[in-house]
N, C-alpha and C positions, 0 to 999 in steps of 0.2 A: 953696383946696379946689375950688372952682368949675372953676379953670383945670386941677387935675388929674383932674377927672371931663369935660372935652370931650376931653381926650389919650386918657385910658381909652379914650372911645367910638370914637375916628378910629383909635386902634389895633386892634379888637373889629372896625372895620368892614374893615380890610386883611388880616387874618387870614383872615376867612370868605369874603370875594369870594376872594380864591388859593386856598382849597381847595373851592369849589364851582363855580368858573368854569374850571380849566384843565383839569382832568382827562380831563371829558367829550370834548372837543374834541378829543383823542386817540385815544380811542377809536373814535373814530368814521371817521376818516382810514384808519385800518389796512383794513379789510374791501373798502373802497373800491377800494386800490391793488390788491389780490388780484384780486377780479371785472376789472379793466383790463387787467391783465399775461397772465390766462389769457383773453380773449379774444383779447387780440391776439397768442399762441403758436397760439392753435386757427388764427385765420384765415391765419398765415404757413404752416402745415404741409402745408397740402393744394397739393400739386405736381402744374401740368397738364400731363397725355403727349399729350392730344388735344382739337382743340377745331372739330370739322370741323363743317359745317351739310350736309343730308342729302344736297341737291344735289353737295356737292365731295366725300360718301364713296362716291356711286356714278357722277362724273365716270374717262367712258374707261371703263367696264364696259361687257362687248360680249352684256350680258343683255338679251334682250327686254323689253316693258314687264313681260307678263305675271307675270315673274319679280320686276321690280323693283317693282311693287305689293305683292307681298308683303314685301316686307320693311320694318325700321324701326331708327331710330339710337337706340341707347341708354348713357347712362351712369354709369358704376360707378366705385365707390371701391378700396384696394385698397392693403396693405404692398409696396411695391416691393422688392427686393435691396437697396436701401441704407435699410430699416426706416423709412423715410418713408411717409405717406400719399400717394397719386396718383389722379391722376382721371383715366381714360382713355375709349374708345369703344370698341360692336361694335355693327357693321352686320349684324342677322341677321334670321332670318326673326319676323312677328310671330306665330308657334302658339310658340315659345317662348322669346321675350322677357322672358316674367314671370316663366319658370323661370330663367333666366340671371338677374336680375336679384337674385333671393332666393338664388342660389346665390353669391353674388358678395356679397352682405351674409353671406350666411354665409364667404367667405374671410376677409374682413376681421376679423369677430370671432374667427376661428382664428387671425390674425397669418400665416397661412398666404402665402408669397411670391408676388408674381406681376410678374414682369419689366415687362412694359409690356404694354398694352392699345389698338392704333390699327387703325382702319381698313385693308386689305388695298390701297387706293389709296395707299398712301405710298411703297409696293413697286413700283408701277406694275405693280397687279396678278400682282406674280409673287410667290408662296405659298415657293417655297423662300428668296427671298432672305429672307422675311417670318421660315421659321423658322430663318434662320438668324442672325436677330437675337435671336432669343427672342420673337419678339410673340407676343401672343394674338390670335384671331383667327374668326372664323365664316364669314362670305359670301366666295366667292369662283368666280365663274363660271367651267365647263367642263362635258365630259360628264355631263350631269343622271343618265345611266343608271348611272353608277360613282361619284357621289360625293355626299356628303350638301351639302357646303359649295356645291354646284351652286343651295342655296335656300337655305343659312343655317340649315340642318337640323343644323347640326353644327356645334363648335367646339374648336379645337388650345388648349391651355393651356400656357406654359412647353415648348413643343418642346424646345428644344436642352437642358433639363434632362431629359426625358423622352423621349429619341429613336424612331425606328420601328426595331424591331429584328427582323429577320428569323429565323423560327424553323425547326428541324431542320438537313434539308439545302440550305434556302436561308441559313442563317448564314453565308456566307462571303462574301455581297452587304456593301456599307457600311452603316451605319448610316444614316439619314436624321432630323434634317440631316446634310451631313457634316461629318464631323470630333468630333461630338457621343457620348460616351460617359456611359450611365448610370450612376450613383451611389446606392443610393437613400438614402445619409447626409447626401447635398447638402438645404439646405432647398429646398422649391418643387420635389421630386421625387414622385411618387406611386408608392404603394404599393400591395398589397392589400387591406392594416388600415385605411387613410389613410380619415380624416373625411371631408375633400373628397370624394376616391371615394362614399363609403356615399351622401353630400347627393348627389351627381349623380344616381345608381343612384335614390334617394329621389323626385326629380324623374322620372325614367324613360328616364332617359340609359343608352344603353349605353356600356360601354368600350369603347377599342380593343386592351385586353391582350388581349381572349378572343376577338379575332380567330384564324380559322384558322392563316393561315400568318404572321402576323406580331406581335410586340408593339408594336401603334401606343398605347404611354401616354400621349403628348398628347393624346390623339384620342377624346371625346364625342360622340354622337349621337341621334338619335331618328329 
């Protein structure tokens, strides 16, 4: 009797340690892997277009100091054409740095497309090669008296999705860039309706559709 009440108890004791010892230890594993897996997707996703220091995005600009005081490097997030996040640069002026900056968090959270985002030096300073890559873009030095981008005052978004199209009876000029044909069903085109637009306008951006004689769509200003 004795020897079958020590069995009882060794068996009483292997019962309750397996159901109160493994369970937990399960549980606890799971949430773990979760939190690990989604950090390390957040930190692979973000794809860099630009990573210039301020010195090499205004290397070979043939801007005075005066000009190149005002200005300052900033960077921004951004859905590229292949639905990835990117991080790219704009060398603009700093009176509206901070507007760029919040207009540019608001692309993002639109999902709203933006080709690439680099410096105007990659072009070696030449603006058409720049839109005819699609880049975006602000500073790039020339006649201060005809153009905003002469201070960073202004910046092209998505060109080659949004061409300069020439209106009346100057339509029969190319498009700029060329080769570049509007769509507005393409994503990353702007519209009238278009959120981006309203957020610019918002900031105090003018357009370039409601220019006189041309529909410059890539083209913001102040």
């Amino acid at each position: 009797m004795f020897k079958f009440l020590i069995k009882l108890s060794l068996l009483s004791l292997v019962f309750f340690s397996s159901c109160t010892g493994e369970k937990p230890k399960k549980s606890h594993k799971k949430p773990e892997k979760v939190i690990l897996e989604k950090h390390v997707l957040k930190r692979d996703t973000l794809i860099i277009d630009s990573r210039y220091s301020f010195e090499d995005a205004i290397a070979g600009s043939k801007a005075p100091e005066e000009v190149i005081s005002q200005l300052v490097l900033i960077n921004v997030k951004y859905y590229s054409t292949d639905k990835k996040i990117h991080e790219g640069q704009i060398l603009t002026n700093k009176k509206i740095s901070s507007d760029l900056s919040e207009v540019f968090s608001f692309i993002l959270k639109e999902h709203f497309p933006v080709a690439k985002v680099i410096p105007i030096v990659k072009y070696n300073w030449n603006d058409n090669l720049s839109m005819q890559d699609n880049n975006t873009y602000s500073f790039c030095f020339r006649n201060i008296s005809y153009s905003k981008h002469a201070l960073g005052m202004a910046i092209d978004i998505n060109p080659f999705f949004n061409p300069m199209r020439w209106k009346d009876s100057l339509s029969i000029r190319p498009n700029k860039p060329f080769g570049a044909v509007y769509n507005p069903e393409n994503p990353g085109t702007f519209k009238v309706s278009d959120s981006v637009v309203s957020e610019l306008k918002k900031h105090g951006f003018r357009w370039g559709h409601t220019f006189k004689r041309k529909f410059d769509d890539h083209h913001f200003e102040k």
